[in-house]
C-alpha positions as CSV (number, residue, x, y, z in Angstrom):
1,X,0.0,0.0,0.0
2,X,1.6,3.6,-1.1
3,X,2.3,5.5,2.1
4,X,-0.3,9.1,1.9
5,X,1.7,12.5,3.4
6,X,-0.4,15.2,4.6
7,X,1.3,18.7,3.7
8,X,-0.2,21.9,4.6
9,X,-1.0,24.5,1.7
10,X,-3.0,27.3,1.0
11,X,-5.6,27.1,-1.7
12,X,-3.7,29.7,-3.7
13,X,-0.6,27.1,-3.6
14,X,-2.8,24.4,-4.6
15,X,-4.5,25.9,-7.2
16,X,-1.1,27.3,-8.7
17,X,0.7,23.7,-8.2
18,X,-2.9,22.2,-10.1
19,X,-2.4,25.0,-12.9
20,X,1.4,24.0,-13.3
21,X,0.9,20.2,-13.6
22,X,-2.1,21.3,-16.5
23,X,0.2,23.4,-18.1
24,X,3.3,20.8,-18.4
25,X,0.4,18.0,-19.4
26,X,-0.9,20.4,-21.9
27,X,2.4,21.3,-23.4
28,X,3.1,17.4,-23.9
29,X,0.2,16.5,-25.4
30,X,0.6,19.2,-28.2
31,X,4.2,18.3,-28.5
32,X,2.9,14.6,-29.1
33,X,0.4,15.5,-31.5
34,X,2.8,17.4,-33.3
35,X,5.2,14.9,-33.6
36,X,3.5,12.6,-36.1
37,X,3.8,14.4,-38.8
38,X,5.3,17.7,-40.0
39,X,2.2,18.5,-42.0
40,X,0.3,17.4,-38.5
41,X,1.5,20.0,-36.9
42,X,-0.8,22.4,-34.8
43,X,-0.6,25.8,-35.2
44,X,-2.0,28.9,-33.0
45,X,-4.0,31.1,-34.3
46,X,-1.2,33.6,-34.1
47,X,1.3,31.2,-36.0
48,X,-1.8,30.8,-38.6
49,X,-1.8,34.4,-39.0
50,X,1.9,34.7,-39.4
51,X,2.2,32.2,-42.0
52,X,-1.0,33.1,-44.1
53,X,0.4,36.9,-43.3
54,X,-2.9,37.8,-42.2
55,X,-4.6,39.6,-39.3
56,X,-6.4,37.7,-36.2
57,X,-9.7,39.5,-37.9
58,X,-9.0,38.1,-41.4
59,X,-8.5,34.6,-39.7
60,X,-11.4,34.7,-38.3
61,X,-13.4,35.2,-41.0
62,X,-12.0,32.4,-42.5
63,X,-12.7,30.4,-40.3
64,X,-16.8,31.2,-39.6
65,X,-17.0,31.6,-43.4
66,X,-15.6,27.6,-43.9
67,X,-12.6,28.6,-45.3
68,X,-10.4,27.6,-43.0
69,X,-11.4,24.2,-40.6
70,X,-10.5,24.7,-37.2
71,X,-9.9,22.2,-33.5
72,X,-10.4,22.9,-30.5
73,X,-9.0,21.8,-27.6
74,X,-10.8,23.7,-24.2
75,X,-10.9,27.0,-25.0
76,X,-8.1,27.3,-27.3
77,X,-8.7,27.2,-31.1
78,X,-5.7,25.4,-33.6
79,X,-5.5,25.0,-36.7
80,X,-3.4,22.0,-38.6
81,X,-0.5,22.6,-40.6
82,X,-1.6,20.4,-43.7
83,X,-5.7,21.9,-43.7
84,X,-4.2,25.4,-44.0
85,X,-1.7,24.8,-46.5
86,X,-4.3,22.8,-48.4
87,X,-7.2,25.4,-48.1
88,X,-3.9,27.7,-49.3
89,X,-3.6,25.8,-52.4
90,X,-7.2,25.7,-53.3
């Protein structure tokens, strides 16, 4: 049986060593997903922008228009590499 420690902590320590451990699981996860494939990759919406040279309004547009095809992952919106470069081409 694992052996259970009691610490003491505030709840603003708790929820910043909660927020830390989502963070770093977060960050791995979208390093994994990016790792399959360099056309797999995820992009921000800021990177999208930077590579389609195009303003966070412009993207946007895209985007509720059908343009581009979006993920989301919570509350954070991504865009793969290959969908953009293909809706690029077309």
């Amino acid at each position: 049986m694992s052996e259970v420690k009691i610490i003491q902590t505030t709840p603003l320590e708790l929820s910043s060593m909660i927020s830390e451990s989502v963070k770093t699981e977060l960050e791995k996860f979208k390093k994994e997903l990016s790792k399959s494939n360099s056309d797999e990759i995820l992009l921000t919406r800021e990177e999208t922008c930077e590579l389609l040279s195009i303003n966070l309004s412009t993207l946007w547009s895209y985007t509720k228009k059908g343009k581009l095809p979006s993920k989301k992952i919570g509350n954070r919106v991504y865009y793969l590499k290959s969908e953009v470069l293909e809706a690029l081409n077309s």
